[in-house]
Backbone as a printed PyTorch tensor [residue, N CA C, xyz], in Angstrom:
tensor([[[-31.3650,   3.1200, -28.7650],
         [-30.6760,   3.1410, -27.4890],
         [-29.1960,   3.4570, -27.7510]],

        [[-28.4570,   4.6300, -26.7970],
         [-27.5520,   4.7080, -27.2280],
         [-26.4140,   3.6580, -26.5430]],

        [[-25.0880,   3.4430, -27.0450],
         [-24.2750,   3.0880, -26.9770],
         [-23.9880,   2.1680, -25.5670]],

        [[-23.3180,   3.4600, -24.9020],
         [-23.2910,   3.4220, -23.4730],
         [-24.2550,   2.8320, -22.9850]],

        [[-25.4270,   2.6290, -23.0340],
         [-26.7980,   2.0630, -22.2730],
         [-26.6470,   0.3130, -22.6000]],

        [[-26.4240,  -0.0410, -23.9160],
         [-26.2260,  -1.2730, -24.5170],
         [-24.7610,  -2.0140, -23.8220]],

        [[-23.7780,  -1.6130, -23.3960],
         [-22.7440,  -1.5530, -22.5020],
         [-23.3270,  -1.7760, -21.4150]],

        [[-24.0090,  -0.8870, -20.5660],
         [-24.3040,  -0.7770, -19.0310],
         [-25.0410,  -2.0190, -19.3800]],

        [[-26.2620,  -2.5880, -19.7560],
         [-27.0010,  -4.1580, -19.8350],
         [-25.9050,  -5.2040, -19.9230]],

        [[-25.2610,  -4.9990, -20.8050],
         [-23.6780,  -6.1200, -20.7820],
         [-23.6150,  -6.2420, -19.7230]],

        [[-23.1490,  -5.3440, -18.7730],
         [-22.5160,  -5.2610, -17.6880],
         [-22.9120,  -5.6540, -16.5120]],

        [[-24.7200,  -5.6170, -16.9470],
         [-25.5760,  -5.7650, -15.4640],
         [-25.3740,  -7.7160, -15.6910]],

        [[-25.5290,  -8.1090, -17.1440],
         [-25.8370,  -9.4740, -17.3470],
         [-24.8400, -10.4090, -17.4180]],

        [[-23.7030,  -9.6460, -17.6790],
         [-22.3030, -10.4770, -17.1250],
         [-21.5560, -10.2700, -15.6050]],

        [[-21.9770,  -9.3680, -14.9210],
         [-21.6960,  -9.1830, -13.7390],
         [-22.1030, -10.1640, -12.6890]],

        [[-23.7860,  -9.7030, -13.1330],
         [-24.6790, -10.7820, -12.7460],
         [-24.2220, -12.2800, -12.9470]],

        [[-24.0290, -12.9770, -14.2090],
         [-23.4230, -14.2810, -14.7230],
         [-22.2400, -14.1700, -13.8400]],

        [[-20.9220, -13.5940, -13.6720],
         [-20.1450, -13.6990, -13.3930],
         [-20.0120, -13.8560, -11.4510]],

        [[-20.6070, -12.9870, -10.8220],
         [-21.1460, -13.3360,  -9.1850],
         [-21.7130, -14.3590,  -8.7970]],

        [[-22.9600, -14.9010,  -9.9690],
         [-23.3660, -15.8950,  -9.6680],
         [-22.6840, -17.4620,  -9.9940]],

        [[-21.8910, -17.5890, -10.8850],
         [-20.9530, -18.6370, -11.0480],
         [-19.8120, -18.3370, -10.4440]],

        [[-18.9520, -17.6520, -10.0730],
         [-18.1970, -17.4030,  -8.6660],
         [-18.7220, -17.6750,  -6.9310]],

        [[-19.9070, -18.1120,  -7.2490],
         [-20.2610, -18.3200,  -5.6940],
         [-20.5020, -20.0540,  -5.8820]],

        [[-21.0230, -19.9930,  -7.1500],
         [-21.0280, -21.4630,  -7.0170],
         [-19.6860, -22.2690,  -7.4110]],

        [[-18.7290, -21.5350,  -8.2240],
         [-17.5700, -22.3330,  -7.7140],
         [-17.3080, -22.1140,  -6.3220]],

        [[-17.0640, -21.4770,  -5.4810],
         [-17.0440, -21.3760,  -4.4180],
         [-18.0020, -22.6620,  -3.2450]],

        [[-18.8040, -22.5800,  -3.9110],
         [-19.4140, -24.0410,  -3.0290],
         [-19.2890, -25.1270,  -3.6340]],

        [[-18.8790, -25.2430,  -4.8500],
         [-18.5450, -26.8360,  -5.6350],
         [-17.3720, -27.1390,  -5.0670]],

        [[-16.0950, -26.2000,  -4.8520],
         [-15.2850, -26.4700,  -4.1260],
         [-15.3040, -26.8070,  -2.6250]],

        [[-16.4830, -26.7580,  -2.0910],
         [-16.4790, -27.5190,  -0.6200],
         [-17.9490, -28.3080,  -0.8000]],

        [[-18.6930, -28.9940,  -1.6720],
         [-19.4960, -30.0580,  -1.3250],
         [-19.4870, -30.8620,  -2.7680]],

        [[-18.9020, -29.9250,  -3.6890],
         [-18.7590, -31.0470,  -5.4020],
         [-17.3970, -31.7340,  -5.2410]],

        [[-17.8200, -32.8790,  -6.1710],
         [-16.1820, -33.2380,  -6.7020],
         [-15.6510, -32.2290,  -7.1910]],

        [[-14.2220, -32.7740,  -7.9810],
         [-13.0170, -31.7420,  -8.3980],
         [-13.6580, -31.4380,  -9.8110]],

        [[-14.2700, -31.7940, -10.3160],
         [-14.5020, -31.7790, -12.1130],
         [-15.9930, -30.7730, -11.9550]],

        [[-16.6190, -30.7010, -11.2650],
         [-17.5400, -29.9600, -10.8230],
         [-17.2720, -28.9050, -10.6800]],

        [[-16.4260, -28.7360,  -9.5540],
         [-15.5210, -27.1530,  -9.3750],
         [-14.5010, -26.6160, -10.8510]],

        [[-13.9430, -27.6270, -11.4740],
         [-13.1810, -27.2540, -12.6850],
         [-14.4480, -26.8410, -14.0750]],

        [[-15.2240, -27.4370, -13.8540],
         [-16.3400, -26.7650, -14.8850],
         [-16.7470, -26.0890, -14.9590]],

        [[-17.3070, -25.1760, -13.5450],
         [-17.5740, -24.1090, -13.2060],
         [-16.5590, -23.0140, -13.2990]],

        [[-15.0280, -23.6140, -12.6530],
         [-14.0240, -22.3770, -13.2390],
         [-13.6200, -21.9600, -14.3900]],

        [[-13.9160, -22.6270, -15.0140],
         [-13.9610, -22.8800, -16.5130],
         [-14.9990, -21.6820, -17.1120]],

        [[-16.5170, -21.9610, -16.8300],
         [-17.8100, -21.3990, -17.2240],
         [-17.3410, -19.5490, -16.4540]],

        [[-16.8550, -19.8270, -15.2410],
         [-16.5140, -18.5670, -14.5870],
         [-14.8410, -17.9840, -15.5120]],

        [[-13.9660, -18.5970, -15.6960],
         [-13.5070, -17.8340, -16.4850],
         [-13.7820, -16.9710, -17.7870]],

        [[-14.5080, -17.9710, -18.4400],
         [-15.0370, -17.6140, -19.6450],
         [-16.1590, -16.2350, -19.4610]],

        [[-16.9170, -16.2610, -18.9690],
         [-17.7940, -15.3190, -18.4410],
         [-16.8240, -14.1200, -18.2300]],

        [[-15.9980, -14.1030, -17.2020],
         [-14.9040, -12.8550, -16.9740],
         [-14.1080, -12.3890, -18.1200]],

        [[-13.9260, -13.5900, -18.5730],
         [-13.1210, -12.6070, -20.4110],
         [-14.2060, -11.6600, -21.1690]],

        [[-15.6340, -11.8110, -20.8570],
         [-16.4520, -11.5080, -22.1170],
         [-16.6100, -10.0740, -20.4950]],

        [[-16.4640, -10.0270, -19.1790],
         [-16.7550,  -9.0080, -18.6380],
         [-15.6710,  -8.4500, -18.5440]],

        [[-14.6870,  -8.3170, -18.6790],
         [-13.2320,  -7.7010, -18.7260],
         [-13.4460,  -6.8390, -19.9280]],

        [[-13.9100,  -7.0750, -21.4460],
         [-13.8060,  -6.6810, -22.7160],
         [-15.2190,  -5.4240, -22.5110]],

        [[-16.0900,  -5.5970, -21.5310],
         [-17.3980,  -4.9700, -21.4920],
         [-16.6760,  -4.0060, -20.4670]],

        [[-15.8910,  -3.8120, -19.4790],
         [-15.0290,  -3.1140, -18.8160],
         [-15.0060,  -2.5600, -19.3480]],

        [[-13.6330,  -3.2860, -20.4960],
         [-12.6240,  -1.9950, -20.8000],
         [-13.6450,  -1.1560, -21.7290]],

        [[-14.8750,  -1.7470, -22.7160],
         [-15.5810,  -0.5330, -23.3700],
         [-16.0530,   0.5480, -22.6770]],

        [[-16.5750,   0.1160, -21.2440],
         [-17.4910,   0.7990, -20.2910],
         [-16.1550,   2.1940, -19.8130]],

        [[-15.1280,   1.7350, -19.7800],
         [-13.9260,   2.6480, -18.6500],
         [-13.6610,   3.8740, -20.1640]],

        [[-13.6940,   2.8910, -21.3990],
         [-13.1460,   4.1800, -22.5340],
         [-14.7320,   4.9200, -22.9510]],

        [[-15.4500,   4.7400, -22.6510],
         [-16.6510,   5.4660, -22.8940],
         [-16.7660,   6.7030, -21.6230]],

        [[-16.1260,   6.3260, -20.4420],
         [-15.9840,   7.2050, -19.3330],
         [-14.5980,   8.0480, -19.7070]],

        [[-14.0560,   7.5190, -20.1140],
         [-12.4660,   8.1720, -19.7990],
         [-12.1400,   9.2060, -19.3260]],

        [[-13.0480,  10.6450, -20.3280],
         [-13.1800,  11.8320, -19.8770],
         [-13.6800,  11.9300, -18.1760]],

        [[-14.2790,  11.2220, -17.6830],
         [-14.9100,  10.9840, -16.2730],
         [-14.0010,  10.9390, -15.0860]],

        [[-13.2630,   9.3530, -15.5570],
         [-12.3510,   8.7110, -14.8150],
         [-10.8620,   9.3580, -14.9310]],

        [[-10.5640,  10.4950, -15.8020],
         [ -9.7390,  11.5160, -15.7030],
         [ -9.8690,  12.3780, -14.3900]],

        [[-11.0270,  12.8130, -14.2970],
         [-11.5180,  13.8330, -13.3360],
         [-11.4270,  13.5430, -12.3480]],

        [[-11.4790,  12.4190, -11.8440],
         [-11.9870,  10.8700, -10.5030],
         [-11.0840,  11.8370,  -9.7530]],

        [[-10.3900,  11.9390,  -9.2870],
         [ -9.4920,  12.6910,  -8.1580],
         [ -9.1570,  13.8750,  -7.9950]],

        [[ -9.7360,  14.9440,  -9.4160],
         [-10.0390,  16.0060,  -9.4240],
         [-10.7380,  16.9550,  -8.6890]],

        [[-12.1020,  16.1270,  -8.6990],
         [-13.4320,  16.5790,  -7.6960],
         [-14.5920,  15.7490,  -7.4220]],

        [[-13.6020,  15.3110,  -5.6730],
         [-14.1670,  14.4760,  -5.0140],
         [-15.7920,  14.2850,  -4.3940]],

        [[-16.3510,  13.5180,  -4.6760],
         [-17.6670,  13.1610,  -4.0300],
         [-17.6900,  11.4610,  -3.6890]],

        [[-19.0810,  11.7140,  -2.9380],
         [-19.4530,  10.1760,  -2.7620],
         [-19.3800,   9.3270,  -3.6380]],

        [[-20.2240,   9.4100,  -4.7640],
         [-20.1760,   8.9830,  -5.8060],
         [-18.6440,   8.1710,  -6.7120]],

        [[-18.1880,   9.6430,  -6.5360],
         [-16.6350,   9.0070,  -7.0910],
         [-15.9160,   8.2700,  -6.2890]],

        [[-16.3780,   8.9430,  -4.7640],
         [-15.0500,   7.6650,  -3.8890],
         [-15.4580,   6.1310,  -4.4770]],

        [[-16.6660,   5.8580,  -4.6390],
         [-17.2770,   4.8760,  -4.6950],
         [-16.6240,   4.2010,  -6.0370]],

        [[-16.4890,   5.1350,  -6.8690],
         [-16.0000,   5.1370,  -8.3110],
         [-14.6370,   4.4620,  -7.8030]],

        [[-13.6470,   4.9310,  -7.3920],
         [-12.6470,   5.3170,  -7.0400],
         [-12.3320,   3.6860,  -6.7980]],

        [[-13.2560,   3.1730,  -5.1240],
         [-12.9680,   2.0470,  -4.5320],
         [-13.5180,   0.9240,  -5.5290]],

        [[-14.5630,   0.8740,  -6.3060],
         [-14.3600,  -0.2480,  -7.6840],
         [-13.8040,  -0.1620,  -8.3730]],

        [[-12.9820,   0.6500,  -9.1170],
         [-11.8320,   0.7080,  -9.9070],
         [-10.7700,  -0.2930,  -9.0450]],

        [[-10.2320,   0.2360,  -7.6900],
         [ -9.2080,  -0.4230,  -7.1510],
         [ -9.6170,  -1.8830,  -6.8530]],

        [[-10.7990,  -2.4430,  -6.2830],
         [-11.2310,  -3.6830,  -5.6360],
         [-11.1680,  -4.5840,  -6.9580]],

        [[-11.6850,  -3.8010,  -8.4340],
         [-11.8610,  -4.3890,  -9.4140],
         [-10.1010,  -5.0380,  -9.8990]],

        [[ -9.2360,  -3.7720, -10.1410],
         [ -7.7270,  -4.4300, -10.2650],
         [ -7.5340,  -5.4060,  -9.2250]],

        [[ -7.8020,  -5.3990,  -7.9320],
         [ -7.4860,  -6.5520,  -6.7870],
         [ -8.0000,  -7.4170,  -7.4440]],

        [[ -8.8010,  -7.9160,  -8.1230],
         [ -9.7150,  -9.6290,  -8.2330],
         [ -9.5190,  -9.6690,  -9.3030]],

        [[ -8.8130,  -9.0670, -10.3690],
         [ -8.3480,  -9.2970, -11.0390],
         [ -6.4920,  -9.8980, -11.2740]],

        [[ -5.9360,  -9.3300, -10.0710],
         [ -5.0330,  -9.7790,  -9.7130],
         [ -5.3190, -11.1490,  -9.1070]],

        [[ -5.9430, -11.0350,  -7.8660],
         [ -6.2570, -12.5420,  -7.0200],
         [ -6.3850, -13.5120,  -8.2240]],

        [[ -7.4570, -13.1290,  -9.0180],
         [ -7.9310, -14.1840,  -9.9560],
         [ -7.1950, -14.4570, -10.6890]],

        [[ -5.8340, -13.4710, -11.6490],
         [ -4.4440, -14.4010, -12.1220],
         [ -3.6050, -15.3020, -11.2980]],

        [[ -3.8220, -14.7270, -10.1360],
         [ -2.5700, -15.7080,  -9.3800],
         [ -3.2900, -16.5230,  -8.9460]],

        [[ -4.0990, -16.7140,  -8.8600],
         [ -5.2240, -17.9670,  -8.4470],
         [ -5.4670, -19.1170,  -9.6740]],

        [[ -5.6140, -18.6410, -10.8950],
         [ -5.4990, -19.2340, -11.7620],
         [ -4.4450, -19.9230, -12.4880]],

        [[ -2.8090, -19.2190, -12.3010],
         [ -2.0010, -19.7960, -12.0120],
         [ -1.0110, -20.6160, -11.3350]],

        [[ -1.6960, -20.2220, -10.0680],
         [ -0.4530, -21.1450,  -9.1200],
         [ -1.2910, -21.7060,  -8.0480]],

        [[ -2.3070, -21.5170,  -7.5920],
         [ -3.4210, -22.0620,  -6.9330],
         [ -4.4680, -22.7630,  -7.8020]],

        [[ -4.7650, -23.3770,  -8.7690],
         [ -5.7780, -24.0210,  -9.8390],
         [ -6.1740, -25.3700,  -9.1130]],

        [[ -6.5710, -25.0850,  -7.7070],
         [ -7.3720, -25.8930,  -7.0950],
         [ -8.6090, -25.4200,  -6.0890]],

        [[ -9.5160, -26.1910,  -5.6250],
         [-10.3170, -25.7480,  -4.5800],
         [ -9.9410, -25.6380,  -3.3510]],

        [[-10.1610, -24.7710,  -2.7180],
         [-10.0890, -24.3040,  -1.4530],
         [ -8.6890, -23.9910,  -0.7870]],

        [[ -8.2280, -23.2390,  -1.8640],
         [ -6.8430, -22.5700,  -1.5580],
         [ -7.4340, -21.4110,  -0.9650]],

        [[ -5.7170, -20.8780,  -0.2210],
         [ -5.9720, -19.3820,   0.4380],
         [ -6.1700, -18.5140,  -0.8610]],

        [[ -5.4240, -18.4720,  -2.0650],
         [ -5.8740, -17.4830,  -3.1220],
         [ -7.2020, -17.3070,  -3.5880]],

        [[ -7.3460, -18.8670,  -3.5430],
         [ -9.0020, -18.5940,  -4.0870],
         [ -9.8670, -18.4510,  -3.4840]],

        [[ -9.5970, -18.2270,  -2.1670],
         [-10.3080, -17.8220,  -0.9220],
         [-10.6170, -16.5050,  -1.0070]],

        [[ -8.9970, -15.4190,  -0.9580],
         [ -9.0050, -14.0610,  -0.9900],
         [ -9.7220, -13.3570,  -2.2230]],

        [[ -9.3510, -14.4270,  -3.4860],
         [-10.1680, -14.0190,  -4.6960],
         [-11.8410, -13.6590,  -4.1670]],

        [[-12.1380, -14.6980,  -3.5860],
         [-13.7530, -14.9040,  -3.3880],
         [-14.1000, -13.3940,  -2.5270]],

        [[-13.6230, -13.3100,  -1.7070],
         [-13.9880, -12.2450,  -0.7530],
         [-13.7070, -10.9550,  -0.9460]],

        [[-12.5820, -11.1330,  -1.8840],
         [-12.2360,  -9.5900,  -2.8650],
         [-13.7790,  -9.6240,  -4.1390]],

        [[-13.8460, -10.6460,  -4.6220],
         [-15.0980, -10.4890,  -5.5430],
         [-16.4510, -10.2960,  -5.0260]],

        [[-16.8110, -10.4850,  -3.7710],
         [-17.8200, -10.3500,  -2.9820],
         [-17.4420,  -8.8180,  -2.3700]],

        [[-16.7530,  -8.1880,  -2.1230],
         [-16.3790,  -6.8010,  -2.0680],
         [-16.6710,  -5.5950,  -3.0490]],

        [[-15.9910,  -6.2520,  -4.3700],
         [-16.7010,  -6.2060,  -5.7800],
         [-17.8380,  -5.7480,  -6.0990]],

        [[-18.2790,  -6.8320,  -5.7970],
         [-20.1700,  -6.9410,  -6.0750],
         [-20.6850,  -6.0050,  -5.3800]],

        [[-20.6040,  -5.9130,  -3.7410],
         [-21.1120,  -5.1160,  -3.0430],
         [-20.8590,  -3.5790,  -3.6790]],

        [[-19.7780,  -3.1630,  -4.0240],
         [-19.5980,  -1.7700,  -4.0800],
         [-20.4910,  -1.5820,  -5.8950]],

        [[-19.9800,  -2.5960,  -6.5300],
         [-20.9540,  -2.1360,  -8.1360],
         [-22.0160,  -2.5460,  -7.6280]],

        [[-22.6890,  -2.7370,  -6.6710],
         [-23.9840,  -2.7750,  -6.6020],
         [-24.6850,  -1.4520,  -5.7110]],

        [[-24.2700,  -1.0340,  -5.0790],
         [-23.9280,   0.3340,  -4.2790],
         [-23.7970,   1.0940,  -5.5530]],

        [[-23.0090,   1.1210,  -6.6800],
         [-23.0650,   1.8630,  -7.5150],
         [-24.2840,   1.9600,  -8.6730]],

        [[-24.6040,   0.6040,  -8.5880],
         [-25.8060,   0.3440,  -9.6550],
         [-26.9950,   1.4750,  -9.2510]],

        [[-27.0070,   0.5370,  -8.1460],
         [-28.4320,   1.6340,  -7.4290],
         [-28.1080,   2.8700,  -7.4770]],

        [[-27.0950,   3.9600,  -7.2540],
         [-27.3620,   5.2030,  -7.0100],
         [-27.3760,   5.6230,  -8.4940]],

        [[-27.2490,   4.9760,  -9.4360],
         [-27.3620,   5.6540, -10.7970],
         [-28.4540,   4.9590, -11.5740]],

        [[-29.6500,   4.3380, -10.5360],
         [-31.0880,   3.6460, -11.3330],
         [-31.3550,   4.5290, -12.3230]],

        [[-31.5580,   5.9280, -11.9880],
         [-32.5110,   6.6500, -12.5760],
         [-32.1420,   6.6240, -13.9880]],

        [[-30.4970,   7.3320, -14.0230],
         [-30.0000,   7.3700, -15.3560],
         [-30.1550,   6.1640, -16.0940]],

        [[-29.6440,   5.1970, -15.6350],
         [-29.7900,   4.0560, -16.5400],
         [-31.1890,   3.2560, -16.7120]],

        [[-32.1370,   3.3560, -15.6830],
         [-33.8460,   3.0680, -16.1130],
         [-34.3380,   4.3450, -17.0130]],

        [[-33.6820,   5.2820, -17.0240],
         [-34.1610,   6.1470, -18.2580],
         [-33.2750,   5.8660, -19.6450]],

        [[-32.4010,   6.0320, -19.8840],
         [-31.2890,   5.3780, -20.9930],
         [-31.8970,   4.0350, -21.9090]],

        [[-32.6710,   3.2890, -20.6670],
         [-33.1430,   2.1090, -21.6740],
         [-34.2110,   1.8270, -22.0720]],

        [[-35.0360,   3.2980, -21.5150],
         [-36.3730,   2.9440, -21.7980],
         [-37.2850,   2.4110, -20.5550]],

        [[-37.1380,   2.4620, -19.8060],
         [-38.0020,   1.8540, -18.6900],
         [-38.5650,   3.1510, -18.1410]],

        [[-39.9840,   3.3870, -18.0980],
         [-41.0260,   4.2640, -17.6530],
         [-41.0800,   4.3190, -16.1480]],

        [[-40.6410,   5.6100, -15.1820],
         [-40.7330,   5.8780, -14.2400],
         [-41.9880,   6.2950, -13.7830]],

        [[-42.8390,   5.8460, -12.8930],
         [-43.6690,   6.1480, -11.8970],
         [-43.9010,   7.7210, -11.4550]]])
């Protein structure tokens, strides 16, 4: 399997890890105690360092790509285009959230949440329109 394909699984399984412990901090902070929600931000930070590092491999394996991004426009790329930007947003939210908001149910970690649920939606919009390539890349037998 090449390279890139071993990357894209990273990506599906820390994305995945990472949405799904972002929603549940998100509800530990309105029905857990405080140490509940801090464990989880904790488990959710940690998770985002190991998907930040699977990023940046995934963006320098494109580079030649993400050069082009505004070159010659399609669906595809706007799409490209708007997770690149939503992705720097929650990455921003999520520093300043982590620094100066490091509690539950702040407005930052509010906007974080709904910028990361924005996130999700569009790499998932992206997942799907590129099944084929990547269920072929890893070996999975098409119908």
């Amino acid at each position: 399997m090449k390279p890139l394909f071993k990357t894209d699984i990273a990506l599906v399984i820390l994305g995945s890890a990472s949405l799904l412990s972002g929603v549940a901090c998100h509800f530990a902070g309105h029905f857990f105690s405080q140490s509940t929600w801090q464990y989880g931000s904790l488990a959710h930070g940690i998770i985002n360092i190991a998907l930040l590092c699977a990023i940046a491999i995934h963006v320098k394996q494109h580079w030649g790509w993400f050069k082009g991004l505004i070159k010659k426009p399609s669906f595809t790329k706007k799409i490209a285009f708007f997770i690149t930007l939503s992705f720097i947003a929650v990455c921003i939210s999520g520093i300043i959230t982590l620094l100066f908001a490091n509690t539950p149910n702040t407005h930052a970690g509010l906007i974080h949440f709904g910028l990361g649920l924005l996130f999700s939606l569009l790499v998932i919009i992206h997942f799907i329109s590129r099944w084929k390539v990547f269920s072929k890349g890893i070996g999975i037998r098409q119908k």
